[in-house]
C-alpha angles and dihedrals in degrees: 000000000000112000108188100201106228105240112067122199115240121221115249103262124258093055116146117244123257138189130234134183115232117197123200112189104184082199092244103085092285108121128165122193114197119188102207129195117207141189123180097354113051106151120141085251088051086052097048095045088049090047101046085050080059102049089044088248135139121241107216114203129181110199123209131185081256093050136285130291125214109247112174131002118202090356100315119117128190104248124256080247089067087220076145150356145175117298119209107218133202113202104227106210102194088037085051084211144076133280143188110257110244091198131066109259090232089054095040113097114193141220137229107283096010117152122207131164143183120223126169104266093242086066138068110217118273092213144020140195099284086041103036094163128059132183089200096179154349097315096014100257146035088256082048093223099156095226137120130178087212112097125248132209123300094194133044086235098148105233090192142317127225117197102213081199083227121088134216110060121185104154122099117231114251116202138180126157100029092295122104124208131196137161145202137145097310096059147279106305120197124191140176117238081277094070086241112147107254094178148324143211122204092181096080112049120167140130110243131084128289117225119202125203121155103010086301127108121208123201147162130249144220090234099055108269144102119239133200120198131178111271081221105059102359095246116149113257090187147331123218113192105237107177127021085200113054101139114184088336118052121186105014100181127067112223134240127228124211113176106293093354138083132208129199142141131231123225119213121221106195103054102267131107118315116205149221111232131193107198129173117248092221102070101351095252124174106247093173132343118200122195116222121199096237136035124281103219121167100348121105119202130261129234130214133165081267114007158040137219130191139180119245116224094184137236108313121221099209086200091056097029085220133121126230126188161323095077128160135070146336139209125191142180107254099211096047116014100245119153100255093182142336118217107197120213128178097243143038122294115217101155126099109235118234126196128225130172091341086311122124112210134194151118143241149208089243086068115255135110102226133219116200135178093245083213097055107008081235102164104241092174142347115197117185114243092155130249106342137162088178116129116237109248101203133185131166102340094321120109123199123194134140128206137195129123118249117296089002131107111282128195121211109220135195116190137159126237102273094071094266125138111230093181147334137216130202116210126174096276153011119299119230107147121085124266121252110204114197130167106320092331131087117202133197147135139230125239109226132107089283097040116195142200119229133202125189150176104260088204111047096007096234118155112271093181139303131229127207113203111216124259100039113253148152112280116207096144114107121221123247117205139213148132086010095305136118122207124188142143144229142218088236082076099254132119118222129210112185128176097081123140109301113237114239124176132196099207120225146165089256088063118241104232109210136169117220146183124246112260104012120119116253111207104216124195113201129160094344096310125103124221138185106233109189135177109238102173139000144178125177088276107031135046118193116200143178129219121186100239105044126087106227142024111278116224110209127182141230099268095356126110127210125198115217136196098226100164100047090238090125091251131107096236103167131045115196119189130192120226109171150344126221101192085177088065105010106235129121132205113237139167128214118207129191103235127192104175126122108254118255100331086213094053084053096045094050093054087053083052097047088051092041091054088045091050089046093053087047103065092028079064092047088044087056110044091044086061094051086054087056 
């Protein structure tokens, strides 16, 4: 419990001005960072007004005859239970951690470069100074909005790969302090920013996305139950039983924290009610458990101040291995479970609704992208995009979604929020992962045998660049995105991080020696052009590339080189020899030569010979028909 006193000491004038980092965690993967500059007044209450005018938030004090205490922050307000409240930080450099402030805000003064935060006291902060940027869960955050202020990557440079040695991955990363987490049928896996294996449990083993919040990570499993490990070593914590059910799938819906609180949907397997289930993050005890009269598959609930709101996948026929309605949305009361409202549609939702400005987003598999009132469910538009069970990624008034059954053609939409399409992009398959938005990029993959990620431009929607995991497989798995990174899976069992240092290489006569990832674009620089060399394919003994200029795939071996004629001059002007392959990490050695010979000197003589002869024949054929005119 934080008491400002209500009096705050002012600084001697003439002070010169510094600057200070304020950081706000809601508790739910929301998390602002403000970086204030002060003069005369520079207590800790002065920096967090000055920082909540920046972010566009309310500051909400209650004033008592002893001071004033901070009761909500950006609309959310500590509840009268006091089951939590707003906890004023301190950021401990030499510590490298967090810390509760001894000291009132209003009486603390504070110095150039200081850090302090404020985090409902349920939580432990998601970031600090060094991190400042977290993807916490399945669609970032508890209101599943998809976006991130932190940047993404503006070029497809693998940073690492990780082979899980399991395939099939639908699940999306989470990471927060610098570790990433991600899960499928071989296990929970959790690495550092290096992509080095930290630890691993082969106990829990399901398909659908981990969350982390305070050093713990919760995840579904294949058996029915919800586990929570230790974000440090990867032990279980505990374990809650959420579907009796589960069937080949388990837990098919990843959860949702809010503060002290987590949200996730059964599934039932046999063709009976699924249901919508609070639990505490403490024990895993059921704090209320409401049926629904469907099956919640895919989507992952949504989180308000009040409410929350959850796709319907329908009842499942395990014979048929079809679904039949009731399918749409559902609203429930947040403190006690109770239905609130049910929107019908006439397809499955797999989709997680997210919320933005009263407004309930989300698709379905009959085709249309849907606009609710959050308050009413009330439908204020539907626009066809075709079969999805992409999740909406929303900021400002833009909304981002793809659509496509497996296998199928996909389209890759942006809209506003009155219904209207601003523009459309067209990929290799359908999407049916989630979009990702980070700074002025929007990321996502399709979901077909050569899955593909994808990077454009959010506002235009003009191709940034594209990424093709090997092998080829089916990509379900949505990107999560932080620090410049983008993490995503695929169903050939490996984990991705792109966003490394792009390769770029001057070409000479001395030969320039790199090592690079398949699939990533190589920018070459020879005799003044510039070219995009890319690994297409690999094995142990051959490497196949692609360079822009040149016609055809070009089949390299193990130790050979092959000169090329990469400008159409006539002329091999470029000798590229490989020197390695690396199938662990997929990388190869290979070395780049400048080149100025004429290209096979037989291949050229027989072409002269073939246009003598014609030429000959030619004439021979003149010389004829002019005697029998004769």
């Amino acid at each position: 419990m934080i008491f400002l006193p209500s009096i705050s000491p002012i600084s001697s004038e003439g002070d010169s001005e510094i600057n200070v980092s304020v950081m706000i965690d809601f508790g739910n993967g929301i998390v602002e960072w403000s970086d204030v500059s002060l003069d005369s007044n520079r207590t800790a209450l002065k920096t967090t007004e000055k920082a909540c005018e920046q972010l566009g938030f309310d500051l909400n004090l209650e004033w008592f005859s002893f001071g004033a205490f901070v009761k909500g922050i950006g609309g959310v307000d500590s509840p009268d239970d006091w089951s939590w409240f707003w906890s004023f930080l301190l950021w401990n450099n030499s510590m490298a951690e967090w810390e509760g402030a001894s000291e009132g805000a209003s009486s603390l003064e504070l110095q150039e470069g200081e850090i302090i935060g404020w985090c409902p006291s349920s939580s432990e902060p998601m970031t600090d100074s060094n991190d400042r940027y977290a993807w916490a869960g399945f669609r970032h955050d508890s209101l599943n909005l998809g976006y991130t202020k932190s940047q993404g990557p503006d070029t497809n440079a693998v940073s690492w790969i990780y082979d899980t040695g399991v395939i099939e991955m639908a699940a999306s990363p989470a990471i927060a302090h610098n570790k990433v987490v991600i899960n499928n049928y071989g296990g929970v896996f959790c690495l550092n920013d290096e992509g080095e294996l930290l630890w691993k449990n082969e106990e829990v083993v399901g398909g659908f996305s981990p969350a982390i919040a305070d050093e713990l990570v919760y995840v579904g499993g294949k058996d029915g139950y919800l586990y929570c490990l230790n974000f440090t070593n990867g032990e279980i914590i505990w374990s809650t039983l959420i579907t009796s059910n589960p069937g080949q799938s388990g837990v098919t819906s990843s959860p949702t924290v809010d503060k002290n609180r987590i949200y996730v949907g059964a599934f039932n397997f046999n063709g009976g009610f699924g249901a919508l289930l609070c639990l505490d993050t403490e024990g895993g005890q059921v704090i209320w458990e409401s049926p629904i009269f469907s099956s919640i598959y895919f989507s992952s609930p949504c989180v308000t101040k009040d409410k929350v709101y959850v796709g319907l996948m329908g009842l499942y026929n395990s014979s048929t291995l079809k679904w039949k309605e009731p399918y749409g949305v559902s609203c429930l009361d947040k403190e006690h479970g109770d239905e609130l409202w049910y929107f019908p549609v006439n397809g499955s939702v797999g989709s997680s609704p997210v919320v933005l400005d009263s407004k309930v987003l989300f698709t379905s598999k009959d085709g249309y992208l849907y606009c609710l009132k959050a308050e009413n469910g009330i439908l204020l538009w539907k626009k066809y995009i075709g079969s999805s069970v992409s999740s909406p990624a929303v900021s400002g008034d833009k909304i981002f979604v793809g659509s496509g059954e497996m296998s199928l053609e996909g389209k890759f939409y942006c809209l506003d929020l009155n219904e209207n399409i601003l523009w459309e992009f067209i990929p290799n398959g359908a999407v049916q992962s989630s979009p990702a938005l980070a700074g002025d990029c929007v990321y996502f993959s399709t979901n077909v045998q050569n899955g593909t990620i994808y990077c454009l431009n959010r506002h235009k929607g003009l191709l940034v660049w594209q990424y093709r995991p090997l092998p080829e497989q089916y990509i379900i798995s949505s990107p999560s995105v932080v620090n410049g990174k983008l993490y995503i899976g695929s169903d050939n069992g490996i984990l991705y991080c792109l966003g490394g240092n792009p390769t770029n290489v001057t070409v000479g006569e001395t030969g320039s020696t790199k090592t690079i990832h398949v699939g990533e674009d190589v920018k070459l620089l020879h005799k003044g052009a510039e070219y995009i060399l890319t690994i297409t394919n690999f094995d142990a003994n051959t490497v196949t590339l692609e360079i822009d200029s040149y016609a055809q795939p070009i089949q390299i071996e193990v130790g050979e080189t092959k000169k090329l004629d990469i400008d159409g001059n006539g002329k091999n002007d470029l000798a590229i020899t490989i020197n390695s392959v690396d199938t662990s990490s997929q990388t190869v050695s290979l070395t780049l030569t400048a080149e100025d010979e004429p290209q096979d000197d037989s291949l050229y003589l027989l072409y002269v010979l073939i246009i003598i002869i014609v030429v000959i024949i030619i004439i021979l054929s003149i010389v004829v028909i002019k005697k029998r005119r004769k």
